[in-house]
N, C-alpha and C positions, 0 to 999 in steps of 0.2 A: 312736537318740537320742544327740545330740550330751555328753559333759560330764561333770564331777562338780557333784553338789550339793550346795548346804549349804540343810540342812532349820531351818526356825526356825517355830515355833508360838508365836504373841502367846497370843490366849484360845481357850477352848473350851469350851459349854456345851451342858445340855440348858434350852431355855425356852420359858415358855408364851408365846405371845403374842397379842393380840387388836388391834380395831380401829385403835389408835394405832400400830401400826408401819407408819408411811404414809410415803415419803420426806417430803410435805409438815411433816410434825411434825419433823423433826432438820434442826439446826443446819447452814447452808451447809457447814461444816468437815466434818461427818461426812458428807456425802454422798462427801464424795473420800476414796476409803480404799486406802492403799497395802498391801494384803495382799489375796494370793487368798484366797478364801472357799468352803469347803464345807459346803453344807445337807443334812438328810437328815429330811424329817417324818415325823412319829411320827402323827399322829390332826391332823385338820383340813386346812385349805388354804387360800394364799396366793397371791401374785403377784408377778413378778419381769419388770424389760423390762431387758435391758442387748446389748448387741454388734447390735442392731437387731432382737430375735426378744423375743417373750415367752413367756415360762413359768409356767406353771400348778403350783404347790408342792404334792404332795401324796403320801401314801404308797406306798412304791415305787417312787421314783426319789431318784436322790442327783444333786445338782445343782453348778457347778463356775463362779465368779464369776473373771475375772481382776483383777489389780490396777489402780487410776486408770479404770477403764473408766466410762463416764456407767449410771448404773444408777437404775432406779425399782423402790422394793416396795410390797406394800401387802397388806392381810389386811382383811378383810369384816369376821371376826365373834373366830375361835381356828384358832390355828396350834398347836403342840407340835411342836419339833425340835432335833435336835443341831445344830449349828452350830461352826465356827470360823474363826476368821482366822488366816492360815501364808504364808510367805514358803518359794518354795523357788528359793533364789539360785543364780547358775548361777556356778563356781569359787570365785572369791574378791571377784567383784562384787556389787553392788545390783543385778542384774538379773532378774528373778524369770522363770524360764525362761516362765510363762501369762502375760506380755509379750508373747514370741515368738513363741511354737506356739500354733496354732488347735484344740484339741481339740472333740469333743461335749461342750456345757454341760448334756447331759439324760441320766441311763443309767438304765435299767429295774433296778432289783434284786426278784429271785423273793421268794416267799416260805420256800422254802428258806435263801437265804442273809440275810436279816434279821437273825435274830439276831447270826451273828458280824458284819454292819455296826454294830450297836448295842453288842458288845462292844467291838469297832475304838475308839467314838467314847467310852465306858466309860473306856477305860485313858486316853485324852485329857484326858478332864472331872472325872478325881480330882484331876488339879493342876494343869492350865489354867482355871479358875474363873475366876480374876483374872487380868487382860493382866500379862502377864510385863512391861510398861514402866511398872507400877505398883510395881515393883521388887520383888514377891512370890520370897521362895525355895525354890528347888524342892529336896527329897530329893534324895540319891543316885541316880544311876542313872534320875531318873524323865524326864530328859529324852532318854534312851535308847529308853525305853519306849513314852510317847510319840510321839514321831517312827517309830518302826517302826509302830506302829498308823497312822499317819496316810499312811505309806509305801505300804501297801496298800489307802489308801482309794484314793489316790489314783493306781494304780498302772491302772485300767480305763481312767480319762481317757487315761493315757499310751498306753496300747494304742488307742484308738477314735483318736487321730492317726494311728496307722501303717496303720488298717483301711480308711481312708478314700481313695478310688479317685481325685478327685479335687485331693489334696494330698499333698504331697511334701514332707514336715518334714524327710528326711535332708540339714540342708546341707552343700555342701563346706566341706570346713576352712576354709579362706580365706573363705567370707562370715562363719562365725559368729566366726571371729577378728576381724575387722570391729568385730560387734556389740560383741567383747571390747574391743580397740579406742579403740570411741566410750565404752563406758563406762570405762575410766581414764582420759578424759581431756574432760569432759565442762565443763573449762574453759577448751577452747580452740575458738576458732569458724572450724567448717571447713568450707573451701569442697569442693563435688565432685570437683573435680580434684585437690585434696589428699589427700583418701580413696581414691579411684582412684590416686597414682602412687604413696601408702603402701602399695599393695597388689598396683601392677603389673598392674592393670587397665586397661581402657579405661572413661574415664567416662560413654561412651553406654550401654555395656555393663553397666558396674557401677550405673547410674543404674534401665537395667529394671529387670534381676536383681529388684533391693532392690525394688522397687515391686511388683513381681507377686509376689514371697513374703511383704513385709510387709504388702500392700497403703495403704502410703503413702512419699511420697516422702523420699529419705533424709535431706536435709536438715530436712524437717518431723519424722523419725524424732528426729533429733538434738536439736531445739527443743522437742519431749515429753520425751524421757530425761531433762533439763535441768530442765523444770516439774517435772516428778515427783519429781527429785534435791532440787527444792526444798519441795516439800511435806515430806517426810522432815526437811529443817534444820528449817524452821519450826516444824514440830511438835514434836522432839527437842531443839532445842536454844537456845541463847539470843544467838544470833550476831545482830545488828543488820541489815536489811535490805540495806544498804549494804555489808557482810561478804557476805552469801551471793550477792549479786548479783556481786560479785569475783570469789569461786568460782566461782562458774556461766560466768564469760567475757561477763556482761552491760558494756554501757560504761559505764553508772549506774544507780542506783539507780531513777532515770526510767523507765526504757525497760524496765528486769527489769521493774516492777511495770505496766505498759499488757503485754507479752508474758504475764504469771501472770492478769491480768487478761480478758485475749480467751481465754485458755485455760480459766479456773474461774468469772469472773464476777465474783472479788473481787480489789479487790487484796490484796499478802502482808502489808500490816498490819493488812487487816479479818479477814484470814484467820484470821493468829496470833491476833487480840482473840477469837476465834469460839471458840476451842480449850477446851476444860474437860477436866480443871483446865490453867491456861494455864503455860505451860514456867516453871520457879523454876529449876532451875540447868543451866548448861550438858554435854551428856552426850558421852562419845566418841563420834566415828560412824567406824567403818572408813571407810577409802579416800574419804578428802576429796578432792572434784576438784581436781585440778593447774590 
């Protein structure tokens, strides 16, 4: 596995839930959620469709959501599980490595190891309660703490990538500096041949490559990281559409908002209207696109 990572844990809870956690019931906004997600139920059973498979939620398995990915859930009757949302960015980018890598989204846990996954999620859920973007402060030390629990949840997904016969996660240096790459620079609009001679590739070459590891084209690669980088402004911060559409390397405001549009359904200023509680003041965001 490629990288350092920076570990960032939003919330984490244990909660009951019942018939109302249907995607149908939540807000266009909260369907697009920029943070991987780890479930783990406790007693009952739910349902989850997202990367084109569906999953059946129920005791005994810990289950592993990537971020932006189109997702539907829904629960019958009661669910009871830990859950959280956690970004684990790859160097010093926005790019959350389950972007990249295809791991298994389903793993068996014995009943043996139960409990210490329900301690794991224990050390999480004493001070992730409240989303860390609600500006809650954490103890000393407790985001240490944290993050190393959640290190080892999630450290099986990372092995069920390397176990797997038919994928090849180890990339060469040079593609994932690539990925490295398009994310610092995610406000300029590059053509293939650009990316290929930044890289000293051939752009037939480099055109595969990307498409048979990512499984989509790199140029469309690039036009996602972009929407996504946008969902993040919108959500965070208070930048006028017109701003973030600059950033992004859109040519106006027009055309950002028809490409956020084909991509989510809404445009970015039904988006932001959609948000609860809606952005009140402007917040730093590392590594503004150039």
């Amino acid at each position: 596995m490629p990288v350092n990572i920076r570990w960032e844990i939003d919330v984490s809870r244990l909660q009951e839930l019942d018939s109302n956690w249907r995607t149908e019931n939540f807000a266009p906004s909260v369907r697009i959620v920029p943070f991987t997600r780890i479930y783990y139920p406790i007693e009952g059973e739910g349902y989850i469709e997202h990367c084109g498979r569906n999953y059946h939620l129920r005791k005994g398995y810990l289950f592993l959501v990537p971020p932006f990915v189109p997702t539907k859930v829904s629960c019958q009757s009661r669910l009871l599980m830990y859950w959280a949302n956690f970004n684990a960015h790859i160097m010093d980018s926005e790019l959350d490595i389950f972007s990249v890598v295809r791991p298994l989204y389903e793993l068996a846990v014995s009943d043996d190891d139960d409990p210490v996954y329900r301690k794991l999620f224990e050390h999480m859920t004493k001070y992730f309660t409240m989303p860390v973007r609600s500006g809650i402060k954490l103890p000393p030390l407790a985001d240490m703490e944290a993050i190393a629990a959640l290190t080892l949840l999630v450290c099986p997904f990372f092995n069920s990538v390397n176990d797997r016969e038919k994928q090849n996660i180890v990339m060469p240096g040079r593609f994932f500096k690539l990925l490295y790459y398009i994310e610092q620079h995610l406000g300029h609009n590059f053509s293939l041949r650009e990316l290929a001679k930044q890289f000293s590739l051939n752009p037939v070459y480099l055109s595969n490559v990307f498409a048979q590891e990512m499984g989509v084209s790199l140029i469309r690669y690039c036009n996602n990281r972009r929407i996504n980088r946008a969902i993040i402004l919108l959500s965070n911060t208070d930048y006028t559409i017109s701003e973030i559409a600059y950033q992004l390397g859109a040519g106006n405001s027009a055309s950002f908002s028809r490409l956020f549009k084909r991509h989510h359904g809404l445009t970015p200023i039904e988006f932001r209207k959609s948000l609860k509680p809606p952005v009140a003041q402007r917040k730093p965001i590392k590594n503004n696109p150039k």
